[in-house]
C-alpha positions as CSV (number, residue, x, y, z in Angstrom):
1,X,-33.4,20.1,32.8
2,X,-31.3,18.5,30.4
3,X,-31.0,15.1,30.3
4,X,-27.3,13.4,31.4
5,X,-25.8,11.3,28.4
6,X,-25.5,7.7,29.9
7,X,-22.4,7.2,32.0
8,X,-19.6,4.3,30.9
9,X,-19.9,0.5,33.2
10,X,-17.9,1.0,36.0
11,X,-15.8,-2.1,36.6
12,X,-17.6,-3.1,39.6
13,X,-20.7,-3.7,37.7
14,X,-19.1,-5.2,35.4
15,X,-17.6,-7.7,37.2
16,X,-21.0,-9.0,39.1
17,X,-22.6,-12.7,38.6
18,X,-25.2,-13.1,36.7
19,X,-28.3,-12.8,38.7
20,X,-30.8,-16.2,38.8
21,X,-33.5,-13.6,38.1
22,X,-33.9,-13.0,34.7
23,X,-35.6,-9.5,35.0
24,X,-32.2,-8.0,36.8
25,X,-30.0,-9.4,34.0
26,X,-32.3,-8.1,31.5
27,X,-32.6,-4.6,32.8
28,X,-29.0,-3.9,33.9
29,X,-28.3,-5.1,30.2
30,X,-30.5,-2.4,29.3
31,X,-28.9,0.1,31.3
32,X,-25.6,-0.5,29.8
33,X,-27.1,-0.4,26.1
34,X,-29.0,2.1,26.5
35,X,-29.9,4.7,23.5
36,X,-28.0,1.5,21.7
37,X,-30.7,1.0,18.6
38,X,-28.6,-2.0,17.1
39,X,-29.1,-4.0,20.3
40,X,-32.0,-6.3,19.9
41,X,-33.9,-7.9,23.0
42,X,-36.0,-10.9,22.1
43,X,-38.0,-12.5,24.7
44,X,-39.4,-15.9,24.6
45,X,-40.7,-18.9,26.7
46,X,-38.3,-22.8,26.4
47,X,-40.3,-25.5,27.6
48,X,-43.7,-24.9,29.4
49,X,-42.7,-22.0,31.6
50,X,-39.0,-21.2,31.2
51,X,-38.8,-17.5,30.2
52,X,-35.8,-16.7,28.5
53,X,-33.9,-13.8,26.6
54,X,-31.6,-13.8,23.6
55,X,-29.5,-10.7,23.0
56,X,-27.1,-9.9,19.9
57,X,-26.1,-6.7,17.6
58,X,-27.3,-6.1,14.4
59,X,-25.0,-6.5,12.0
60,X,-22.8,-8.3,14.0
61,X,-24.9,-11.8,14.4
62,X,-26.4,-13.8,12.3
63,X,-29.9,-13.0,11.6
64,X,-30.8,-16.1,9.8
65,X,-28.4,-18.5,11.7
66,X,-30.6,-17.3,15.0
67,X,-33.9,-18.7,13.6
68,X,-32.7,-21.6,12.0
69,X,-30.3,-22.8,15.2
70,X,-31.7,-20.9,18.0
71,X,-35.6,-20.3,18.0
72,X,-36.7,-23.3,15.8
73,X,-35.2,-26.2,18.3
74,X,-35.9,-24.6,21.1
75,X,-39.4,-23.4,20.5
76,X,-40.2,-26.8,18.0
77,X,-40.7,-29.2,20.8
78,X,-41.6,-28.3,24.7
79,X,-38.5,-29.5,26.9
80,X,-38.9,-31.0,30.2
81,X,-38.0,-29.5,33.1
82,X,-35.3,-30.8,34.3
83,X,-32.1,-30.6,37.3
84,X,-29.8,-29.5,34.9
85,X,-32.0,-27.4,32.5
86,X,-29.4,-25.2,31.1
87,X,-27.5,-28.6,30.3
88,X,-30.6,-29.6,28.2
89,X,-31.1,-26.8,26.2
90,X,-27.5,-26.8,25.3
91,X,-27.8,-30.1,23.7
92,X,-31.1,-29.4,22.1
93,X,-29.4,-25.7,19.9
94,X,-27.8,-26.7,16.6
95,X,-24.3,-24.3,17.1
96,X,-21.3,-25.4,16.4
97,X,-19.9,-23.4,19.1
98,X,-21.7,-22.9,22.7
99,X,-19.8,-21.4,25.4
100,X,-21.1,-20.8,28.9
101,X,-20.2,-18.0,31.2
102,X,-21.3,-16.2,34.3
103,X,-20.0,-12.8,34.6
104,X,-21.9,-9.6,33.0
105,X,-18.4,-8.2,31.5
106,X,-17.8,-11.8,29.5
107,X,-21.6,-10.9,27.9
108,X,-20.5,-7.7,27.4
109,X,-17.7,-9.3,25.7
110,X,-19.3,-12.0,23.6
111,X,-21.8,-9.6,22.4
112,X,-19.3,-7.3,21.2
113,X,-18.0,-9.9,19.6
114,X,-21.1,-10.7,17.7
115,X,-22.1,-13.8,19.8
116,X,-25.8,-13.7,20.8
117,X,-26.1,-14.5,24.1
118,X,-28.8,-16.5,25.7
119,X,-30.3,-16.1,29.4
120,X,-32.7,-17.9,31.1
121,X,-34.7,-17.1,34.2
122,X,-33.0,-19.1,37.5
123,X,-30.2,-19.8,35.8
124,X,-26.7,-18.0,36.8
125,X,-24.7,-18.5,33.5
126,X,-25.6,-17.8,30.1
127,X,-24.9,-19.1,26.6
128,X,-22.7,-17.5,24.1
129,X,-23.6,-18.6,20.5
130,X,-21.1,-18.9,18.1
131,X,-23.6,-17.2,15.2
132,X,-21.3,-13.9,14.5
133,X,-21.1,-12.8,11.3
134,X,-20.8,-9.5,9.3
135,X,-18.9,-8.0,6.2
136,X,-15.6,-9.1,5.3
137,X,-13.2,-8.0,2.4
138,X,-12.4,-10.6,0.5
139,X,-8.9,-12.0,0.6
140,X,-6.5,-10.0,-2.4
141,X,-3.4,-9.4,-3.6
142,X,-1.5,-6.8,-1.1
143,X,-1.0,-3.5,-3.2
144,X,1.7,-2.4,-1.2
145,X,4.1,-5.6,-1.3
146,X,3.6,-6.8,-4.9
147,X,5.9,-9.1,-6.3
148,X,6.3,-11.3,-9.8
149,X,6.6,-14.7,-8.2
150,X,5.1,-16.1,-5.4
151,X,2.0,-16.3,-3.7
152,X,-1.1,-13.7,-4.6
153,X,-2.8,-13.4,-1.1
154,X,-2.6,-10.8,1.0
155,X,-4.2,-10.3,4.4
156,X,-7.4,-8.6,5.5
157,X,-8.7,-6.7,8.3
158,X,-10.3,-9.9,9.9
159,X,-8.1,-11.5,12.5
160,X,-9.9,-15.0,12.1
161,X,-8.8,-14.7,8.6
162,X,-5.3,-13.6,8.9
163,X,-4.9,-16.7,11.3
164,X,-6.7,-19.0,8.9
165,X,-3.9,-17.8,5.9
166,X,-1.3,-18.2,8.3
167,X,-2.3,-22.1,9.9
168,X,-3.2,-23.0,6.5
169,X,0.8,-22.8,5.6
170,X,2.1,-23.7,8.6
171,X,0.2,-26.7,9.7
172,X,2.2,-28.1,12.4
173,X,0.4,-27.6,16.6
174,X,3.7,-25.9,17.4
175,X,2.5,-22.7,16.1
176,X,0.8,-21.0,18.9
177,X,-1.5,-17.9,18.9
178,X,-2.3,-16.4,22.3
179,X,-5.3,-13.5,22.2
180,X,-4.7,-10.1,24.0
181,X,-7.4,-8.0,24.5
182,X,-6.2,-4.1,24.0
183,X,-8.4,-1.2,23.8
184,X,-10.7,0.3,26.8
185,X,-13.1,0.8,24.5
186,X,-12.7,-0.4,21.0
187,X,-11.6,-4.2,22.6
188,X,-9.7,-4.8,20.3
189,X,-8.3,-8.6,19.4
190,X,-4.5,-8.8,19.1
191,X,-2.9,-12.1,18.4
192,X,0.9,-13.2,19.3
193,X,1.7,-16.0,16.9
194,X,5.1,-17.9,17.1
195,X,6.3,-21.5,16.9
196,X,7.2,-23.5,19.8
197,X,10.5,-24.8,20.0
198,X,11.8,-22.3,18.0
199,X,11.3,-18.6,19.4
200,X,12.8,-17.1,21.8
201,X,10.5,-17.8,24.9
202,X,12.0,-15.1,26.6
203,X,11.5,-12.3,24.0
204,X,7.5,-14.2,23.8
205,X,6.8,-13.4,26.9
206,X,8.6,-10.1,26.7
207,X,6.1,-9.2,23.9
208,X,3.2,-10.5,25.6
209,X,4.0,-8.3,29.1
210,X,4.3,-5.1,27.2
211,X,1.0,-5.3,25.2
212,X,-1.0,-6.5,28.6
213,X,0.6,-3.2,30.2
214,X,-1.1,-1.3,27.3
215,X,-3.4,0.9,28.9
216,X,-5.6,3.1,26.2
217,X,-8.8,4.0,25.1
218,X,-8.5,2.1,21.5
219,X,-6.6,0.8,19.2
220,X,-7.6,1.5,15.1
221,X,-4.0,-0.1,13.4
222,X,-1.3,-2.3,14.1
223,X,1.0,1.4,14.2
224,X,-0.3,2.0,17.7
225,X,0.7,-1.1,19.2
226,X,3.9,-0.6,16.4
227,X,4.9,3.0,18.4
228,X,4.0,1.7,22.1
229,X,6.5,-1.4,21.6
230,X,9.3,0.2,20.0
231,X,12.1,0.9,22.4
232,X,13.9,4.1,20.7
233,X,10.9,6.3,20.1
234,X,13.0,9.1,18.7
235,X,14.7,6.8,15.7
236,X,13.5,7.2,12.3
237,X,14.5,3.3,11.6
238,X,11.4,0.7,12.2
239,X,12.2,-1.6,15.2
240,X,9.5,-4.2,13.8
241,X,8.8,-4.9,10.4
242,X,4.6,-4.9,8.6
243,X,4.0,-6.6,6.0
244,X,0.4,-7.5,4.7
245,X,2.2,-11.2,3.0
246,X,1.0,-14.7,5.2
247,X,4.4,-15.7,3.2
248,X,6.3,-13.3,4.5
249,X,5.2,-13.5,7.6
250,X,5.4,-17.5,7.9
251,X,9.1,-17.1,6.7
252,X,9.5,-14.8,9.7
253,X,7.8,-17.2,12.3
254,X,10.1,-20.0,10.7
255,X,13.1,-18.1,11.6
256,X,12.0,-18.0,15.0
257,X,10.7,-14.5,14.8
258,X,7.3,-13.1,16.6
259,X,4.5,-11.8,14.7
260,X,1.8,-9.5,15.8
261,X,-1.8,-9.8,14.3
262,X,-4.0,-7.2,15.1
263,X,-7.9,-6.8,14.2
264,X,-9.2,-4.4,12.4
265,X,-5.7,-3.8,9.8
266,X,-4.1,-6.3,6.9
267,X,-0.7,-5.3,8.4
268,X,0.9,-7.9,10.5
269,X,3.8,-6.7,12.9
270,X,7.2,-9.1,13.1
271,X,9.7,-8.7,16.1
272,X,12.7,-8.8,16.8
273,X,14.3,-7.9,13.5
274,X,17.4,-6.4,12.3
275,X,18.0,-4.1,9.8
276,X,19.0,-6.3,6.9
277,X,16.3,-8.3,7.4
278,X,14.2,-5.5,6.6
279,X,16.4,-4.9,4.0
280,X,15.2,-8.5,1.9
281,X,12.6,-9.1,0.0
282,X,10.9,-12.8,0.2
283,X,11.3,-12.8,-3.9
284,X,14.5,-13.5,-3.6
285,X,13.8,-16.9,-2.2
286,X,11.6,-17.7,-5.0
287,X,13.8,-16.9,-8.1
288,X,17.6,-18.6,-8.4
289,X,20.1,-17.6,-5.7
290,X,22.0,-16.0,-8.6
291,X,19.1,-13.8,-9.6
292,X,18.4,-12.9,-5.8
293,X,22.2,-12.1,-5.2
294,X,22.1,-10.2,-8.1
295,X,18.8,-8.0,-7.2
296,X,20.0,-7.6,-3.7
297,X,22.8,-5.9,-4.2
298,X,21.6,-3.7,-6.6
299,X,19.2,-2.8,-4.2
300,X,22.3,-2.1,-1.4
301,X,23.4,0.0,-4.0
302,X,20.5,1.7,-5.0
303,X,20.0,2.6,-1.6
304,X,23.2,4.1,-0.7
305,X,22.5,6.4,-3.6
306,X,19.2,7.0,-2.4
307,X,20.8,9.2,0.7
308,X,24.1,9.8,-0.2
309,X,24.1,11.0,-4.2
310,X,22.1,14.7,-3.0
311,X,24.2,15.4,-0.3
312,X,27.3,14.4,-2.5
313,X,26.4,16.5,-5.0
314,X,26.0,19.4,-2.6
315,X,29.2,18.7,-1.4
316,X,31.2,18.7,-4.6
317,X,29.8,21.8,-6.4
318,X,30.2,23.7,-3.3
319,X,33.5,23.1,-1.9
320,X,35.1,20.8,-4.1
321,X,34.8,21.4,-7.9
322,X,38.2,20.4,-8.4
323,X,37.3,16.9,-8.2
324,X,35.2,17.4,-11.5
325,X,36.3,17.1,-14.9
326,X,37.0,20.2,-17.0
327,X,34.4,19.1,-19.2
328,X,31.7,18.3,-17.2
329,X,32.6,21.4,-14.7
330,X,32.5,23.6,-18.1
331,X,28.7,22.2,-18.6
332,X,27.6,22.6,-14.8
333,X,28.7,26.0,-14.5
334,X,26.9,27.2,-17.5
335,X,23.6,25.5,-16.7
336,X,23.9,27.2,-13.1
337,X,25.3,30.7,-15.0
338,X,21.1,32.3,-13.8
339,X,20.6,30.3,-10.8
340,X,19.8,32.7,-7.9
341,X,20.3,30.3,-5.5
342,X,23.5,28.2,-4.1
343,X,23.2,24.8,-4.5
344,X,22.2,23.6,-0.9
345,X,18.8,25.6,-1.3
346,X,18.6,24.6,-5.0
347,X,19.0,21.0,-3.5
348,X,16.2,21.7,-0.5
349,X,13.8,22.8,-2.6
350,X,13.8,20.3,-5.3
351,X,13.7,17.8,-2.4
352,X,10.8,19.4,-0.8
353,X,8.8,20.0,-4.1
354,X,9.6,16.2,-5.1
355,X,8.5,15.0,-1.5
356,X,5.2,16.7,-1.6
357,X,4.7,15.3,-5.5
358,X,5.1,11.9,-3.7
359,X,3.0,12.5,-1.3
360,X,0.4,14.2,-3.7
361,X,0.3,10.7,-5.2
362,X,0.2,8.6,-2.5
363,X,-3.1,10.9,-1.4
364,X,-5.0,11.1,-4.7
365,X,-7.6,8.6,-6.2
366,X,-5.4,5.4,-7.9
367,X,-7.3,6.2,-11.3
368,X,-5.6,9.9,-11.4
369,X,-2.6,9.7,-8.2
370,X,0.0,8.2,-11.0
371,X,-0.6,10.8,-13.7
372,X,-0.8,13.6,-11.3
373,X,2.6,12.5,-9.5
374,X,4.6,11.9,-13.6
375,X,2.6,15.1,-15.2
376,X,3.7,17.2,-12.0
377,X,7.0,16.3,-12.0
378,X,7.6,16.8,-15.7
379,X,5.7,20.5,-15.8
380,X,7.8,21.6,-12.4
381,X,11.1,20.5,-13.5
382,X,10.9,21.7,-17.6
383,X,8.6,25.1,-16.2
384,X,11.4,25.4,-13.3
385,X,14.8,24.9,-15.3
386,X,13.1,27.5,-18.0
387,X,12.5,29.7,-15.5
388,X,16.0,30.1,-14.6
389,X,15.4,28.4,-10.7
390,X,16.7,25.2,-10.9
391,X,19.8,24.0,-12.6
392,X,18.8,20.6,-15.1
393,X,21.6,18.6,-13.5
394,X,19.7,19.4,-10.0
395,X,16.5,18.0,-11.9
396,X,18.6,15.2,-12.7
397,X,20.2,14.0,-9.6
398,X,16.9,14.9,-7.2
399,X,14.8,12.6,-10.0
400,X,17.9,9.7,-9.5
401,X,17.6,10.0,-5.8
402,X,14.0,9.8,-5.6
403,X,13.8,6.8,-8.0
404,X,16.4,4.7,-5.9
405,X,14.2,4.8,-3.3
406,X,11.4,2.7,-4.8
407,X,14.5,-0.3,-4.4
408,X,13.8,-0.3,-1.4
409,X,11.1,-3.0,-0.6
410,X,9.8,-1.7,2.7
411,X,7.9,2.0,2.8
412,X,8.8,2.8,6.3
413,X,12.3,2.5,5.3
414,X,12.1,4.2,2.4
415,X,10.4,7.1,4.7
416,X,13.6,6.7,7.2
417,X,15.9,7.6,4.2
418,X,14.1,10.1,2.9
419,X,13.9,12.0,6.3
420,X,17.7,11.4,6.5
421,X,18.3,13.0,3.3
422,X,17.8,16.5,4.4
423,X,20.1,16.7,7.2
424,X,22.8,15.5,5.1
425,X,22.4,18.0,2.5
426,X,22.8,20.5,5.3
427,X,25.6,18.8,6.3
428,X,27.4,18.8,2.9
429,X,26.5,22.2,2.1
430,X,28.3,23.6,5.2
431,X,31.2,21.3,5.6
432,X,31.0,19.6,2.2
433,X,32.8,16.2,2.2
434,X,33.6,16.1,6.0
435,X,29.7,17.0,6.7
436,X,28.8,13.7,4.5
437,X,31.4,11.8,6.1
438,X,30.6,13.0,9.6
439,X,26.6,12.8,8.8
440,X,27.7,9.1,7.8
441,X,29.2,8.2,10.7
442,X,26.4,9.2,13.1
443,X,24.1,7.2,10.8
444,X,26.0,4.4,11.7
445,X,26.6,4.9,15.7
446,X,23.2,5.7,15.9
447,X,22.0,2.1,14.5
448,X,24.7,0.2,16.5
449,X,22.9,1.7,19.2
450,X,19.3,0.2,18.2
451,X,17.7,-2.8,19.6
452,X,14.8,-4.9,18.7
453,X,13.8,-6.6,22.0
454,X,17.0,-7.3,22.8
455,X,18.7,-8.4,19.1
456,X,21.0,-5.5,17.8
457,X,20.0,-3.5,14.8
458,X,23.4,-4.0,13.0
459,X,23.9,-8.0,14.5
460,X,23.5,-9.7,11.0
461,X,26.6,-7.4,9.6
462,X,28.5,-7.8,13.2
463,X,28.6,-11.1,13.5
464,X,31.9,-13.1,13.3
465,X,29.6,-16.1,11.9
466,X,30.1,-17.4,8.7
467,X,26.9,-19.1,8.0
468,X,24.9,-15.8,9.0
469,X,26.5,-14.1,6.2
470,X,25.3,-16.6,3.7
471,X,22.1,-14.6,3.7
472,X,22.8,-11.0,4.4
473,X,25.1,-9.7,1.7
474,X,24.6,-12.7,-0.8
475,X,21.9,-14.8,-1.2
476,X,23.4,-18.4,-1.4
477,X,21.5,-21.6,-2.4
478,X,19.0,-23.1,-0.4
479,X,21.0,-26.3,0.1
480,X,24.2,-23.8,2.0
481,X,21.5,-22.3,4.5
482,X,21.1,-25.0,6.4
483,X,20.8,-22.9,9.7
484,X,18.8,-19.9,11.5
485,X,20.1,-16.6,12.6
486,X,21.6,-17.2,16.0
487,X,19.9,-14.1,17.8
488,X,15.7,-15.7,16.7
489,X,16.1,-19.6,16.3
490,X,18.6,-20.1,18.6
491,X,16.3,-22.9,20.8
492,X,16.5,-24.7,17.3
493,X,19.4,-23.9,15.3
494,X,18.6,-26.0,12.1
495,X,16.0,-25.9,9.7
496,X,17.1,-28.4,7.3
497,X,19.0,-31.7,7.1
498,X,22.5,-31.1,5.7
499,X,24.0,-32.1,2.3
500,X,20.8,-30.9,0.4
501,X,22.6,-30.0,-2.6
502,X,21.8,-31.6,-5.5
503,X,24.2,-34.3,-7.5
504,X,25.0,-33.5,-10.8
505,X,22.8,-35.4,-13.6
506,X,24.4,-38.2,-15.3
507,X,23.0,-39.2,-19.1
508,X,23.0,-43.3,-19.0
509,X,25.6,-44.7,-21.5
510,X,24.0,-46.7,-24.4
């Protein structure tokens, strides 16, 4: 008869006491781990006749750290028996951090945690030993947020870590991390951060409610809690920014936003957020307000051609070529004089071709993904404009899109464009400029209609507030944003005293 694979706790059992019998603890822990060969059992005696067990993971714990802090003071010198044993022996380990408990699912826990655990024999709690330890990457510069000034770290996948980054910039106790357990079976950590006094309670709590009601078997990246928290699933905007920067993310918690540090992945989730704020890059706080005014809007602009110069394009040599110049139309027509397609598949296939180049890149090893991606692009285009398929201006404008959209400094909203791209290429090549303008317009309704938690997507360009403009289409000195956007930091409007700008310098006379 085959034998039955072993069969997942049931909560029942995992809710029980701890049993004063050390033999029952021992074996139902043995039941649960079964066929687990990282488990290790090690059984000793505290004391004259105290049997005992300590139980950890293998690569989890701290091999070394459990000899020297564990096993030599408790097996160096006999302890007396005593009322309050367990007391005793708690004062005689050498761990920073001891934590009793008395339920089989918080061993369950610890261990999976790395904490060795420590039973005794007529005792009903146990010890949790603060002794974990495994491999960590070490803390880098994010690859996918890189920037000329500012700071060089980026996050990890340890949550302890990211926390550390983050409390090491903002020192004050009114930043607050509460721990969420998510994950039937992975258990994964998930850490709301936010500052007191200045976020929204109401959203906090909001947050906090709808990852408790997550109910799933595991979670591997911060994009599952990401999709399960978004409230228009069917959007191809972001409702929450990532970002693998402790800067970024401490201006974000500073601005009385929420952010969302999940084990396990560098990326770090910010709610709510609006779609200019996704829009900014933390760099332009770092160089002169002229530079970052400058820089912004070329990156506005850049990004309107991004989705707009394709579909445009389509739209003019298909329905309005009067609108070029004689020249110019002369030069286009003969370059498209043995193209076998009209221009809206001439368009969709470039696009498509360029996409998958992208992509190609994105995929490939870092030493060859580059090359591959430029050599590609160059041998398609030159082999495909000799061939007689694609018109050179086509080349051209595709290869203009594409580029604008590195401007943009978050991917997912570079991906949100790029999806958007092909139905307005449809759009122009059926109704030309009206499709643009009509694919335009929908664009637009549909983000007025967009929410994070509660703060509209569009808010920061809606508002009839003069200060929140100050840092949406400009980028106005330091000493002139004096106050938070009204929809995050409204509990605590001001960030700064006022009259920070500085007096003019004045040469002494003589």
């Amino acid at each position: 008869m085959d034998q039955q694979p072993p069969q997942t706790p049931s909560n029942h059992l995992l809710e029980q006491e701890l049993s004063p019998s050390l033999k029952r603890n021992e074996n139902l822990l043995c039941s649960i781990y079964a066929n687990c060969s990282d488990v290790v059992f090690r059984s000793f005696i505290i004391g004259k006749n105290t049997k005992a067990i300590l139980v950890y993971i293998d690569g989890l714990s701290d091999s070394e750290g459990i000899e020297e802090h564990v096993f030599t003071p408790l097996l160096r010198d006999e302890l007396e028996e005593s009322a309050d044993f367990l007391k005793a022996v708690e004062q005689r380990l050498t761990v920073t951090q001891v934590k009793p408990f008395s339920t089989i699912a918080k061993c369950i826990e610890c261990l999976s945690n790395g904490l060795p655990i420590l039973l005794m024999d007529n005792e009903t709690q146990g010890l949790a030993l603060g002794l974990s330890k495994w491999e960590k990457r070490a803390v880098e510069e994010p690859s996918a947020e890189a920037g000329i000034r500012g700071p060089r770290e980026g996050f990890t996948e340890t949550l302890r870590v990211n926390t550390s980054q983050i409390r090491r910039i903002i020192k004050s106790p009114h930043l607050k991390m509460e721990s969420i357990v998510v994950g039937e079976y992975t258990q994964t950590n998930i850490a709301i951060a936010y500052i007191d006094g200045i976020a929204d309670m109401t959203v906090v709590e909001k947050i906090k409610q709808r990852i408790q009601s997550i109910k799933i078997d595991g979670v591997l990246e911060s994009g599952y809690i990401q999709e399960l928290l978004q409230e228009h699933h069917y959007s191809p905007f972001p409702q929450m920014l990532n970002t693998e920067r402790p800067d970024v993310t401490c201006a974000n918690l500073l601005e009385g936003r929420i952010a969302i540090i999940t084990e396990g992945t560098p990326f770090v989730l910010i709610a709510p957020i609006t779609f200019m704020s996704i829009m900014q890059s933390q760099e332009d706080y770092y160089q002169g307000y002229l530079i970052g005014t400058f820089t912004r809007w070329m990156r506005y602009g850049f990004t309107f051609i991004s989705l707009f110069l394709p579909s445009l394009y389509v739209a003019i040599l298909s329905f309005h070529q009067e609108m070029i110049p004689g020249s110019l139309l002369f030069s286009m027509s003969s370059s498209r004089e043995a193209i076998p397609f009209p221009a809206l598949v001439e368009a969709l296939i470039m696009e498509v071709f360029f996409e998958a180049l992208r992509e190609a890149g994105v995929r490939l090893p870092k030493q060859i993904g580059a090359a591959v991606s430029i050599v590609g692009a160059l041998v398609i285009g030159q082999a495909a404009v000799q061939a007689g398929l694609i018109s050179a201006p086509m080349v051209i404008v595709v290869a203009i899109g594409g580029i604008s959209s590195f401007m943009i400094p978050r991917y997912i909203t570079g991906i949100a464009l790029r999806i958007l791209r092909f139905p307005m290429m449809i759009l122009a090549g059926t109704l030309g400029l009206l499709g643009v303008m009509t694919g335009f317009i929908a664009i637009i309704l549909h983000m007025c209609q967009l929410t994070s938690f509660g703060v509209p997507y569009l808010s920061s360009l809606a508002t009839p507030r003069s200060k929140e403009l100050r840092d949406v289409l400009i980028r106005s000195p330091l000493w002139m944003l004096d106050t938070r956007p009204h929809l995050t930091g409204g509990s605590n409007p001001y960030r700064q005293a006022p009259n920070q700008k500085p007096a003019p310098g004045r040469e002494d006379e003589g």
